[in-house]
C-alpha beads as a LAMMPS data file, in Angstrom:
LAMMPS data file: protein, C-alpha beads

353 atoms
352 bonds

1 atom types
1 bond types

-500.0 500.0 xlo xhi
-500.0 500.0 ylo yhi
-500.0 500.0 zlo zhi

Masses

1 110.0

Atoms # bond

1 1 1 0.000 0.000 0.000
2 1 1 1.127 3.479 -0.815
3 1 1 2.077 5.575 2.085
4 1 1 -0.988 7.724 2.941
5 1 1 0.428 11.250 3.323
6 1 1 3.511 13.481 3.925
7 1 1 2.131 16.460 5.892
8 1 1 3.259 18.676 8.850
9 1 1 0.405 18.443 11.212
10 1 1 0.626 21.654 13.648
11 1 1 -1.471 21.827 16.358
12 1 1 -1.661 24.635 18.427
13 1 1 -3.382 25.421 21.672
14 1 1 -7.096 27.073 22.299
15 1 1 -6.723 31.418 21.559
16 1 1 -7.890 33.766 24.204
17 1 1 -11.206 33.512 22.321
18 1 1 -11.515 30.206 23.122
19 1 1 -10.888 29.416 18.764
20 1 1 -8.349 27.534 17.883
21 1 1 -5.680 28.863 15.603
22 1 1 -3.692 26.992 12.699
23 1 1 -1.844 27.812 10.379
24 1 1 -2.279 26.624 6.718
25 1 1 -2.016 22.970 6.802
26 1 1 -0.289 21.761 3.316
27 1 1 -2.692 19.544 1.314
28 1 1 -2.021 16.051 1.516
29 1 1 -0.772 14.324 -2.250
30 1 1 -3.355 13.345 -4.074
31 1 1 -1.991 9.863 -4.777
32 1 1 -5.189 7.960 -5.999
33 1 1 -8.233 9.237 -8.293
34 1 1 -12.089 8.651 -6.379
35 1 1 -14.446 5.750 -7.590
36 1 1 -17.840 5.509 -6.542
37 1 1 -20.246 2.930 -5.697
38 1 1 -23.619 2.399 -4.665
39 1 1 -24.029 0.871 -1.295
40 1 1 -26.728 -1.776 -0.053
41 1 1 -26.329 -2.521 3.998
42 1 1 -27.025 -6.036 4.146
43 1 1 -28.216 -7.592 7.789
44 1 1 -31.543 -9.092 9.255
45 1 1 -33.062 -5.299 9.554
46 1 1 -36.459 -5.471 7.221
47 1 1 -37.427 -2.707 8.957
48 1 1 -35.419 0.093 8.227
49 1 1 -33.364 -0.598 5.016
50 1 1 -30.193 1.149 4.238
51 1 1 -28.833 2.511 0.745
52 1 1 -26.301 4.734 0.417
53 1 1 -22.927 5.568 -1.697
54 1 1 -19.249 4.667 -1.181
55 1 1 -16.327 6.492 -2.544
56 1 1 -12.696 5.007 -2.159
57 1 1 -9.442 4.825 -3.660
58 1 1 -8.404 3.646 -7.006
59 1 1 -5.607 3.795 -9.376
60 1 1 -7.721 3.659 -12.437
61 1 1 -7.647 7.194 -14.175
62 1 1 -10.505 7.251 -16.198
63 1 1 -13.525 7.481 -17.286
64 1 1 -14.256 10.225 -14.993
65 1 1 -17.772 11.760 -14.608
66 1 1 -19.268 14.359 -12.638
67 1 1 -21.588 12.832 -10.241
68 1 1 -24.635 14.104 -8.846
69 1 1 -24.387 17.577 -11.167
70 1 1 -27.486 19.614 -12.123
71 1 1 -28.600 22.869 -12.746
72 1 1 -28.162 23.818 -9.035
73 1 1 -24.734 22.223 -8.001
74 1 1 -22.024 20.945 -9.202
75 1 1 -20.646 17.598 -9.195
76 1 1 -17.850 15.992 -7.583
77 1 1 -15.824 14.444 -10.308
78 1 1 -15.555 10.537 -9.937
79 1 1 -15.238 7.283 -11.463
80 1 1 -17.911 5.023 -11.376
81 1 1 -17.657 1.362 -10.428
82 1 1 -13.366 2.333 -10.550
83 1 1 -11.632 -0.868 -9.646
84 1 1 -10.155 -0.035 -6.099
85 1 1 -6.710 0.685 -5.132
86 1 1 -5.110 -1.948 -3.251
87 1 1 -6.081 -1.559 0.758
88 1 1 -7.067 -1.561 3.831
89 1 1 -7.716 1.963 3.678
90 1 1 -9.199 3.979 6.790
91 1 1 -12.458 4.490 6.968
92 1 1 -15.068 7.557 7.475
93 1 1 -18.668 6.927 7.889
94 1 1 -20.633 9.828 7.105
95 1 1 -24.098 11.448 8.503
96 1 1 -26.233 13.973 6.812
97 1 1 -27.705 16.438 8.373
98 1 1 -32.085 17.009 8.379
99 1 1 -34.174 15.791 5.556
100 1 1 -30.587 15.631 3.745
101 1 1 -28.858 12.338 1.714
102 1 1 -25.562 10.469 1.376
103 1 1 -24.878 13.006 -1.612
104 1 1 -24.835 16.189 0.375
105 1 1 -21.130 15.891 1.366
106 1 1 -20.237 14.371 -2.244
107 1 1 -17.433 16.584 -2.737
108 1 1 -16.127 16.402 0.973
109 1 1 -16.482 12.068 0.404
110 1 1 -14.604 12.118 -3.143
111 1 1 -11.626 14.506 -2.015
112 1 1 -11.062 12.373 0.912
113 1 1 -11.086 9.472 -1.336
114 1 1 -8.230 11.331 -3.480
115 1 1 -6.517 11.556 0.475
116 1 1 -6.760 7.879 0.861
117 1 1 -9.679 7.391 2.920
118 1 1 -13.108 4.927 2.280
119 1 1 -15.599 7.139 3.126
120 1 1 -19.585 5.562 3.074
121 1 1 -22.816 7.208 3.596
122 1 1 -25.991 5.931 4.218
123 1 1 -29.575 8.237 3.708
124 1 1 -30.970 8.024 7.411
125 1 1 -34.562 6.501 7.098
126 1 1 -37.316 9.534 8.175
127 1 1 -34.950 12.711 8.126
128 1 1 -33.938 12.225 4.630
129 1 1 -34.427 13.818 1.272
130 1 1 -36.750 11.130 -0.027
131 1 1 -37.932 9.278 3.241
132 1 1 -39.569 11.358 5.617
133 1 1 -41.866 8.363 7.321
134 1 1 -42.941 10.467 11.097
135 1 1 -42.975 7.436 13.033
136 1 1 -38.937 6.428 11.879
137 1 1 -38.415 10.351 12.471
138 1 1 -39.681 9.638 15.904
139 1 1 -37.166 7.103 16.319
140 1 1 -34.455 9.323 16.206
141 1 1 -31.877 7.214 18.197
142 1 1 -32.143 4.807 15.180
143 1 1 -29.676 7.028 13.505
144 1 1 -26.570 6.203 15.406
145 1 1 -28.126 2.925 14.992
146 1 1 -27.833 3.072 11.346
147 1 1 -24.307 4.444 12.034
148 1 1 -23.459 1.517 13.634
149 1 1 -25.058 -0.832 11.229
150 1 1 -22.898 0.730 8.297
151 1 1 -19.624 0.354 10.149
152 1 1 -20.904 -3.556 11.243
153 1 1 -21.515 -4.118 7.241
154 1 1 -18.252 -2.075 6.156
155 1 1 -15.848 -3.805 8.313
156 1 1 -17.423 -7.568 7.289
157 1 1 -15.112 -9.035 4.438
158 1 1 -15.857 -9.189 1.257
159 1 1 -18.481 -6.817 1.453
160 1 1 -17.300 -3.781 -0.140
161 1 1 -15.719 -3.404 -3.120
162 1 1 -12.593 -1.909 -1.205
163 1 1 -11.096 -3.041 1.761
164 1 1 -11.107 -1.146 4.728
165 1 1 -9.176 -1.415 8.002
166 1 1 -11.509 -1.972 10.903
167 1 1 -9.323 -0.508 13.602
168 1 1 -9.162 2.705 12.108
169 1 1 -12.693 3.986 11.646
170 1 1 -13.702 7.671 11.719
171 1 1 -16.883 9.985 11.418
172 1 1 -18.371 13.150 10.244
173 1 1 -21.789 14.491 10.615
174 1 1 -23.475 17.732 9.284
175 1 1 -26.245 19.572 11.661
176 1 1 -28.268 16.595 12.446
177 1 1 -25.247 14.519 11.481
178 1 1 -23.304 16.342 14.316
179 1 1 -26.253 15.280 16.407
180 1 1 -25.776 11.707 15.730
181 1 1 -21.659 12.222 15.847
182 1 1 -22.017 13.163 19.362
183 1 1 -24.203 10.227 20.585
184 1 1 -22.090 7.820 19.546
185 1 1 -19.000 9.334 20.743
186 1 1 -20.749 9.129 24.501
187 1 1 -23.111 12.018 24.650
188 1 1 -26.309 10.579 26.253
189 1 1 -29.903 12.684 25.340
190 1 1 -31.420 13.869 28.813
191 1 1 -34.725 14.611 27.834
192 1 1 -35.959 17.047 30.861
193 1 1 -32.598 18.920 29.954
194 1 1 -34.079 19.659 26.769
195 1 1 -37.794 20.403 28.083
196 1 1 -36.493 22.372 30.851
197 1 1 -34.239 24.459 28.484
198 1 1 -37.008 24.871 25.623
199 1 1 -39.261 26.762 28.118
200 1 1 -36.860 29.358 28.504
201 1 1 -36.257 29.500 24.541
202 1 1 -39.134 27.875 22.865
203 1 1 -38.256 29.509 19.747
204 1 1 -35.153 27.911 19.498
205 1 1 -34.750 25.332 16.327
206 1 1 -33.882 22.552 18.192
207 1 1 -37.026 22.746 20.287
208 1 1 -39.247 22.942 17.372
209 1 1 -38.337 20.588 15.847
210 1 1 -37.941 17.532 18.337
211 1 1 -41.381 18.555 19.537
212 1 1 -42.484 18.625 16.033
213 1 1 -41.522 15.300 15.854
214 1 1 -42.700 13.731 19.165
215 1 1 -39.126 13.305 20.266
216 1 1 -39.101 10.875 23.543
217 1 1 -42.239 11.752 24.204
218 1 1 -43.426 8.213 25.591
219 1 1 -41.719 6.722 28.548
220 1 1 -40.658 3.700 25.807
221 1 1 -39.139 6.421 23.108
222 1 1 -37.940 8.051 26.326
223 1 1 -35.823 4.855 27.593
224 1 1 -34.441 4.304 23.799
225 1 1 -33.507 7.888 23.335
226 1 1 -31.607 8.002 26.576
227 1 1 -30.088 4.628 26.380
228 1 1 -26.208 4.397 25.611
229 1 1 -25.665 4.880 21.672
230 1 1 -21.669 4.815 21.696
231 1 1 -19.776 3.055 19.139
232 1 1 -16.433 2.480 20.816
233 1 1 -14.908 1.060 17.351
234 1 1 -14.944 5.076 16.400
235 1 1 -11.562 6.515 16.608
236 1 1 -12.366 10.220 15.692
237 1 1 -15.124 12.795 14.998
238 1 1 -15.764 15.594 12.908
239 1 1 -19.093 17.604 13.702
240 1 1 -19.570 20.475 11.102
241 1 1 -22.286 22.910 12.878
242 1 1 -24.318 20.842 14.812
243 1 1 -27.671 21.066 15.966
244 1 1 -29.518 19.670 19.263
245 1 1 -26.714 20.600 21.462
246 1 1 -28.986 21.442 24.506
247 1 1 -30.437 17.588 23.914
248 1 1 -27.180 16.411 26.186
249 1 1 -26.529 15.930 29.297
250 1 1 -23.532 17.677 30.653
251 1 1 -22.544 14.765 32.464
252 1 1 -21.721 12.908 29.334
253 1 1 -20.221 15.989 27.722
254 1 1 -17.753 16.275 30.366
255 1 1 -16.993 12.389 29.882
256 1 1 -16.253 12.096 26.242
257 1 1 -12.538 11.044 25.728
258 1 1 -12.023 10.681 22.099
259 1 1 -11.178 13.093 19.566
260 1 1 -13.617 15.917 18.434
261 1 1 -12.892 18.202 15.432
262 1 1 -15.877 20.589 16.088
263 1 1 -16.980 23.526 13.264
264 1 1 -19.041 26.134 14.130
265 1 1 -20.805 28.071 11.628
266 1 1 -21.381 32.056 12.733
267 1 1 -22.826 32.992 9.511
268 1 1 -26.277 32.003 11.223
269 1 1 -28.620 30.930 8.097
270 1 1 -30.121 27.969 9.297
271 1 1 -31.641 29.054 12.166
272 1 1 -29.520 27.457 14.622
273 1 1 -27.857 29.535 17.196
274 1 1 -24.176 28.965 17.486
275 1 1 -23.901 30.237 21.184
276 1 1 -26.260 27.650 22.544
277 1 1 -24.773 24.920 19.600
278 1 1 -21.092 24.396 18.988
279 1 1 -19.736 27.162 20.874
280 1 1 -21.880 25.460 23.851
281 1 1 -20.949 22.425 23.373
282 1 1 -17.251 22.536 23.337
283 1 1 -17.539 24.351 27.161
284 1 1 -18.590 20.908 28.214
285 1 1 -16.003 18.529 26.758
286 1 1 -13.324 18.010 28.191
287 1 1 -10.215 20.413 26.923
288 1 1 -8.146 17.343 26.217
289 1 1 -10.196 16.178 23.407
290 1 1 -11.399 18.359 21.099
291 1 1 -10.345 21.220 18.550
292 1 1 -12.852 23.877 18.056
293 1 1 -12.418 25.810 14.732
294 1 1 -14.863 28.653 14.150
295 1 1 -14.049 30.744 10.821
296 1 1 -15.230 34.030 10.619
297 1 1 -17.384 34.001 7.520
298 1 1 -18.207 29.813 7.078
299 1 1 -21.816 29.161 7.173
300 1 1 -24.013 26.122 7.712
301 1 1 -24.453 25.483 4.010
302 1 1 -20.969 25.167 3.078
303 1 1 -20.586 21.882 4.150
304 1 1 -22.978 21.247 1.102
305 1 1 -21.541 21.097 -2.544
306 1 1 -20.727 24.067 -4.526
307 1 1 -23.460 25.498 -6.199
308 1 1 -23.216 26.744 -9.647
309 1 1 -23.670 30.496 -10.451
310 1 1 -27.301 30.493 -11.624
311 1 1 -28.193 28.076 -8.292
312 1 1 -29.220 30.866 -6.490
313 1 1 -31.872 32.352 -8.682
314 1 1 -33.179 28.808 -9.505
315 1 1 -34.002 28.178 -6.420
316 1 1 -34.917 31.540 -5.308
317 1 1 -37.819 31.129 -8.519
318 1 1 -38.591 27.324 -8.242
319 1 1 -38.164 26.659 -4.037
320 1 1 -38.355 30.181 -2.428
321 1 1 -36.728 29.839 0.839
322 1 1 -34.949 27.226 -0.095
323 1 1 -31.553 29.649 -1.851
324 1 1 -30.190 30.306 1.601
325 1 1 -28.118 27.360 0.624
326 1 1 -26.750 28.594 -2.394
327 1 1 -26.034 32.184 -1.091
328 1 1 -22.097 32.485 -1.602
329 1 1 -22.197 28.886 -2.575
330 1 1 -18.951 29.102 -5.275
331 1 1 -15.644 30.463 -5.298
332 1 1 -16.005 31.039 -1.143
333 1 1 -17.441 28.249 -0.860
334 1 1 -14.843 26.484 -2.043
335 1 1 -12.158 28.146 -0.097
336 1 1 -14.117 26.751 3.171
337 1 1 -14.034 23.436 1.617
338 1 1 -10.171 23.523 1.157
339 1 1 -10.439 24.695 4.738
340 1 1 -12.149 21.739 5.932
341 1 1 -10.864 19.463 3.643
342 1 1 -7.371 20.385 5.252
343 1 1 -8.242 20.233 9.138
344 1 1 -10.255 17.011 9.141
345 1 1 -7.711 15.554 7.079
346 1 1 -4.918 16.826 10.094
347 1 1 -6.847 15.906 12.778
348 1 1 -7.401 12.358 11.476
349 1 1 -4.092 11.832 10.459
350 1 1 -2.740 12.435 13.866
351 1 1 -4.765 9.715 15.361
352 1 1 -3.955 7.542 12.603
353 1 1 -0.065 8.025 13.564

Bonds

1 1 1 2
2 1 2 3
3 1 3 4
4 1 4 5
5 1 5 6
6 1 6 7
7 1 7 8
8 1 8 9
9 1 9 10
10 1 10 11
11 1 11 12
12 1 12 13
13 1 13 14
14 1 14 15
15 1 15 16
16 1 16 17
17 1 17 18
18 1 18 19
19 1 19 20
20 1 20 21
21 1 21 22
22 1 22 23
23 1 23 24
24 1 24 25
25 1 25 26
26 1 26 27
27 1 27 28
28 1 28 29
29 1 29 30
30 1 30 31
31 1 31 32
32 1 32 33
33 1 33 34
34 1 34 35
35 1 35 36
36 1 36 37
37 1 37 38
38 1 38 39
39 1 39 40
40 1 40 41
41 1 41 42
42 1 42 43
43 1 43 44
44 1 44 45
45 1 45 46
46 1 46 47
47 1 47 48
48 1 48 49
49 1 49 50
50 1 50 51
51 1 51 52
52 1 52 53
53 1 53 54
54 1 54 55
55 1 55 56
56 1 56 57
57 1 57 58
58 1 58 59
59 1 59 60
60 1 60 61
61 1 61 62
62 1 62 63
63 1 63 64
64 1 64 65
65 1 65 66
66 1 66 67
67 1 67 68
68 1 68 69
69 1 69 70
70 1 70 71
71 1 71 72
72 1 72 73
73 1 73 74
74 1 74 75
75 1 75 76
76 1 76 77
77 1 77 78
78 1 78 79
79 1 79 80
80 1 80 81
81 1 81 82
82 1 82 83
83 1 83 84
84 1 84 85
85 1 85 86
86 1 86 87
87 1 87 88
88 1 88 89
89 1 89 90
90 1 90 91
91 1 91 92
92 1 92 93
93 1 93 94
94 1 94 95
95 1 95 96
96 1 96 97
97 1 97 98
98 1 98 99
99 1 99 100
100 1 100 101
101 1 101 102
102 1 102 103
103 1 103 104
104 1 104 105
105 1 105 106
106 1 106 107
107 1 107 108
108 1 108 109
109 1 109 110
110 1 110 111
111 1 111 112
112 1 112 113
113 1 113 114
114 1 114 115
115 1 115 116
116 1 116 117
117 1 117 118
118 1 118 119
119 1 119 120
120 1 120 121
121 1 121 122
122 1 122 123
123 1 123 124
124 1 124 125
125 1 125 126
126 1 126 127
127 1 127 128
128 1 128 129
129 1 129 130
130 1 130 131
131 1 131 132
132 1 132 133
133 1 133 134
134 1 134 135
135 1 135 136
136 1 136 137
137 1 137 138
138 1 138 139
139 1 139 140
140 1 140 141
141 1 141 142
142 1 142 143
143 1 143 144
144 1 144 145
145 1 145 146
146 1 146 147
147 1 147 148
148 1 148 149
149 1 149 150
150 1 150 151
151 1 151 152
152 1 152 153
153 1 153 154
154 1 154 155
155 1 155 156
156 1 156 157
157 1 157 158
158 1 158 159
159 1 159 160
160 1 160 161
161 1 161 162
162 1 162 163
163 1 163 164
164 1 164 165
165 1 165 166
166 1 166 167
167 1 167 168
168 1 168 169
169 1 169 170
170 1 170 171
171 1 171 172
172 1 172 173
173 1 173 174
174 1 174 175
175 1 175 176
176 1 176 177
177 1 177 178
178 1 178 179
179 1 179 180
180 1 180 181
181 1 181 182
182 1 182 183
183 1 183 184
184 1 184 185
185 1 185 186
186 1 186 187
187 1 187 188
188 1 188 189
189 1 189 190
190 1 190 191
191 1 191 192
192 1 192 193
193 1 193 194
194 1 194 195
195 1 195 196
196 1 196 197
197 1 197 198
198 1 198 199
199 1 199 200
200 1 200 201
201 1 201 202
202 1 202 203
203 1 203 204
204 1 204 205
205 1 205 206
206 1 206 207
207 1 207 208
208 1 208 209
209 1 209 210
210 1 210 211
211 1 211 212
212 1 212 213
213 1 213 214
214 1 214 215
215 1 215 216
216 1 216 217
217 1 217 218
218 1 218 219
219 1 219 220
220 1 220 221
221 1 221 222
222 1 222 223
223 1 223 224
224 1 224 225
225 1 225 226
226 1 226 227
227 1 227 228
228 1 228 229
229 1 229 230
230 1 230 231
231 1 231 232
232 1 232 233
233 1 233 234
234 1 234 235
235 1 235 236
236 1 236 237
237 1 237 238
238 1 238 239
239 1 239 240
240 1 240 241
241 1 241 242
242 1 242 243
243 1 243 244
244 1 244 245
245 1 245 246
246 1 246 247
247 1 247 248
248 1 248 249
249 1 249 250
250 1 250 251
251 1 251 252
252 1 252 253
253 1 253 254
254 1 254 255
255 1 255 256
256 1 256 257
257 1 257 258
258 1 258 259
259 1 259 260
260 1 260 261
261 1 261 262
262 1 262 263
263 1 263 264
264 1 264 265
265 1 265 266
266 1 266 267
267 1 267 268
268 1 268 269
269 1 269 270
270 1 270 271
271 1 271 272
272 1 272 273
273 1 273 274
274 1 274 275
275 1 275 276
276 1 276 277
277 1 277 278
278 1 278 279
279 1 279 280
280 1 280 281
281 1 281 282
282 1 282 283
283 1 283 284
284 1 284 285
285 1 285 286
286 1 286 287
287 1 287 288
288 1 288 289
289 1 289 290
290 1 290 291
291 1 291 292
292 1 292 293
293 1 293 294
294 1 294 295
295 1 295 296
296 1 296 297
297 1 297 298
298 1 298 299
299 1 299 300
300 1 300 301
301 1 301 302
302 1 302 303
303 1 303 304
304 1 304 305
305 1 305 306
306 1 306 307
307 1 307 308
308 1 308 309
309 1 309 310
310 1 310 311
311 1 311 312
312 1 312 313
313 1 313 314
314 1 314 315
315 1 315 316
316 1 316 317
317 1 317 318
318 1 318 319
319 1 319 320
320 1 320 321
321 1 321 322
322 1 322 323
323 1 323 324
324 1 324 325
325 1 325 326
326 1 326 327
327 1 327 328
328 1 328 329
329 1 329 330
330 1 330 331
331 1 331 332
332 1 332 333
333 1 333 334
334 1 334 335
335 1 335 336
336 1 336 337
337 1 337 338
338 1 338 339
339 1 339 340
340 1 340 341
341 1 341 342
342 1 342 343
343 1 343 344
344 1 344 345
345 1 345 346
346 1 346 347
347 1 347 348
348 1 348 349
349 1 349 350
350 1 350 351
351 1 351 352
352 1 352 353
């Protein structure tokens, strides 16, 4: 296997402002090109089927395609089906964030396939795109579940079209994706946390929307939702602008041990509230384990693809509302990708050593 990087990691300790500083971190080699696959999680779940994407490593060059391009965004150039580079590789497993899909982070998935990584995706049953069933909503703490069920499939033999090394698993999640992140890193939902905090900010996101969707509302959800969702088999976390912060008890905040990459977003244009999300969240972890990276003009949407200069007014005609998430969505936008691309790829990298 081809080393996976020459890179000077530099890590540097928490600013007055409680940011952390870096300097420019140099971009890894691009040693392999990204193929793509579609992914099936086989087990005994009939239930609550998984289908999703994986990108990984190959060596083949061509033919490359942009996938998942339209008049709105722009594709992440990969090759479909690619025969894969010899492994095990390292592996990511990716969440999306509300009523989102395994292709939201497309371009974030193939880079780090060009880095060296596996990275797999799964669309979460009832808070994605194109299933949006309220009774799987309601079962939110089936998402680290389906977490969990990826990395059990991944890690099986034979089962990918790439192999992966199952002792050096990471994960990223977006917004609800963070959410899910944090459970299974050790953060445990306290429910009369959340109802206790929601009456002195009902207007908060958060609160609207678990209530919206009957969040551990039932002594039975309540039990599930509160239960222990760790995966221990994760290494590593990125969280890009999470939501549901105020869902966690601070006991479990203070307990979390392993690594935490944490973004927050204060270009506020989701409607979450970075003092009472990230910026919260990382006064309750231990200082040990995390780095919290807060630039000044990233906002929740670009940790979505790059959107192509007439996004903005599509949208803005066809889905009113709905631009917010092309608003500075290219040239920017791409410098916060580089950004990220660059710091997750550090921070995992130092683990991995």
């Amino acid at each position: 296997m081809k080393p996976l990087y020459s890179l000077a990691i530099l890590i540097l300790g928490l600013t007055s402002g409680g940011v952390q500083a870096q300097e420019h971190i140099p971009v890894a080699a691009q040693q392999y090109e990204a193929g793509l696959s579609t992914l099936t999680v086989l087990d005994d779940r009939r239930d609550r089927g998984l289908e999703g994407l994986i990108w990984y490593p190959t060596d083949a060059a061509e033919p490359r395609q942009e996938d998942f391009e339209s008049a709105v965004w722009v594709g992440a150039e990969v090759i479909r089906d690619a025969d894969a580079a010899p492994g095990p590789f390292p592996l990511i497993v990716l969440s999306h964030g509300m009523f989102g899909n395994a292709r939201n982070q497309a371009w974030f998935a193939a880079k780090m396939a060009r880095r060296g990584f596996v990275v797999a995706a799964v669309d979460h049953p009832g808070t994605s795109t194109w299933s949006r069933d309220a009774d799987q909503r309601r079962a939110l703490w089936e998402r680290p579940g389906d977490i969990i069920r990826l990395i059990d499939f991944a890690v099986m033999p034979g089962s990918l079209p790439v192999q992966v090394d199952p002792d050096q698993v990471f994960m990223a999640g977006h917004s609800l994706g963070g959410f899910t992140a944090l459970a299974l890193a050790g953060a445990r939902y306290d429910a009369q946390r959340l109802e206790q905090f929601c009456d002195t900010a009902p207007g908060e996101l958060a609160c609207g929307i678990f209530a919206d969707w009957q969040i551990a509302q039932t002594p039975e959800d309540r039990e599930q939702m509160q239960a222990d969702l760790a995966d221990e088999r994760i290494r590593a976390f990125a969280i890009f602008d999470l939501g549901g912060t105020q869902s966690f008890s601070d006991e479990s905040l203070n307990k979390i041990d392993r690594p935490l990459l944490v973004f927050g977003a204060p270009i506020m244009n989701s409607g979450l509230t970075l003092d009472i999300e990230s910026r919260a969240l990382v006064k309750e972890l231990p200082s040990e384990t995390f780095r919290y990276i807060e630039p000044a003009t990233l906002s929740h949407f670009d940790f979505f693809n790059l959107c192509k200069p007439a996004g903005y007014e599509i949208l803005l005609k066809e889905l009113p509302g709905d631009e917010v998430v092309c608003e500075n969505g290219g040239a920017h936008r791409a410098d916060m990708h580089n950004l990220i691309l660059d710091e997750v790829t550090a921070f995992f990298v130092q683990v991995l050593q």
